[in-house]
N, C-alpha and C positions, 0 to 999 in steps of 0.2 A: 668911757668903758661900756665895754655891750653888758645889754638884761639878762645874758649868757654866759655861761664860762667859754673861754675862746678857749681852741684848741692849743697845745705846746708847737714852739717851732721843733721840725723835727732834724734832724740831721740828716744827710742824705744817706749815710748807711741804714739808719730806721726806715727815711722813707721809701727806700728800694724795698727794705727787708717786706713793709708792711703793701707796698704795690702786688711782691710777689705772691703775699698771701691771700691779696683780693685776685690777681687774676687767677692761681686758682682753686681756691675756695670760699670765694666772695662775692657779694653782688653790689652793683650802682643799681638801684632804681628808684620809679618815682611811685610809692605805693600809699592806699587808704586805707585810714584805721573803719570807716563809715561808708555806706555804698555812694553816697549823695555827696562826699564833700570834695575838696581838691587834693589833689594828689600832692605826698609831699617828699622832698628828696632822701635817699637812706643808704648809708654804705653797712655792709654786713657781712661778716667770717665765720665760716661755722667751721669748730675742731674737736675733735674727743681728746685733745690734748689742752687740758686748760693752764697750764703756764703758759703756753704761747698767745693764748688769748690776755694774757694778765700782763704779759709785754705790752701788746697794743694798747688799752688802757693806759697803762704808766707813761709807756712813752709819748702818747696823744692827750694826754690828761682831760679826754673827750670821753665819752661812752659808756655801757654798761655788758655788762655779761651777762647770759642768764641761761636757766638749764633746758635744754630739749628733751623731751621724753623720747626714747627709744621706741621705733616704730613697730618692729618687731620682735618676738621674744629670741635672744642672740645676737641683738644688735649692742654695741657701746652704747654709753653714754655718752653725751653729747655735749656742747655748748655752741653759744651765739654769741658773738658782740654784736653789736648795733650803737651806734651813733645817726642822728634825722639832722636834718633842716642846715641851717646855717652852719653850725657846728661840723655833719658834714662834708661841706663845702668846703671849710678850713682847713678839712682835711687830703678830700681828693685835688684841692688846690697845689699841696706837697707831693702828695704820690704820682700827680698826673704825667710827669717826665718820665715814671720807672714802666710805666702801664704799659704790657706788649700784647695785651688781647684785646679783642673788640671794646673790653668797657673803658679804653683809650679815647674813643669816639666817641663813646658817651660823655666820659669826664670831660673834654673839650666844649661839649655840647653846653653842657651843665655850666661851667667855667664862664663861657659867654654868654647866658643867655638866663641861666636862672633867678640869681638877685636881681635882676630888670624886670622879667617878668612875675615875681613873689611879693606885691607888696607887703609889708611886716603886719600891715593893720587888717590884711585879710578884703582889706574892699577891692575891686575890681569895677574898671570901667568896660562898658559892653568892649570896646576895639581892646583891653587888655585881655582880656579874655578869652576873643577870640587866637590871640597872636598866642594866650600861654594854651591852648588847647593845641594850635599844631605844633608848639616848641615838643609838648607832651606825644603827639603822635609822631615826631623822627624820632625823640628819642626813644620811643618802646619798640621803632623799625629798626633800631640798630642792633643786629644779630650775631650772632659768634660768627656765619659767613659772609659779614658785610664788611669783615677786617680787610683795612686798605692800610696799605703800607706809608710812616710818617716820614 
């Protein structure tokens, strides 16, 4: 058993349902809590509608939700789920078939190429590192007009 809670299998109605709401109001990326460390994987939904973020949760039994402050005065409230790292991997591993916008290409990307180059322990060999720095620079060049058809 993983150090982690693993993600639920999801059905392919959830998994559609939850692809549709990353492409669009979601992100794949590879981002740092710290200027200097390594980037780490993150799927994320932002909605002023928070039952539909309390689906994802339940039916992912991955993630957390949490509140955005409003940017400006007249704006809604907001929220975020986020799920990181392995966890989700678990996840875009399920959605990756429903995916019809660029971050298609990314989750493919991720799919193959992440867990290889992420040791769990954090050490890196100089030739790993460099291989996971350019895995890190296609994927941040994959853009909403880089979408190729699958």
């Amino acid at each position: 058993m993983p150090p982690y809670a693993a993600a639920n299998i999801l059905s392919t109605a959830e998994a559609a349902y939850i692809a549709g709401l990353v492409d669009g109001e979601g992100s794949i990326a590879l981002t740092r809590k710290h200027r200097n460390e390594n980037r780490h994987l993150g799927l994320t939904i932002s909605s002023t509608e928070l039952p539909l973020l309390q689906f994802v949760v339940d039916a992912a039994g991955v993630g957390n939700i949490s509140n955005k402050r409003a940017s400006k005065p007249g704006h809604s409230h907001s929220f975020a789920y986020g799920v990181y790292n392995r966890q989700a991997l678990q996840l875009i591993e399920q959605i990756y078939p429903h995916l019809l916008s660029y971050k298609a290409e990314r989750c493919g990307l991720v799919i193959r190429d992440y867990l290889r180059l992420t040791p769990r322990n954090g050490k890196y060999s100089l030739q790993l590192m460099e291989e996971r720095k350019r895995f890190e620079s296609r994927f941040l060049n994959i853009k909403p007009h880089d979408l190729k058809r699958r």
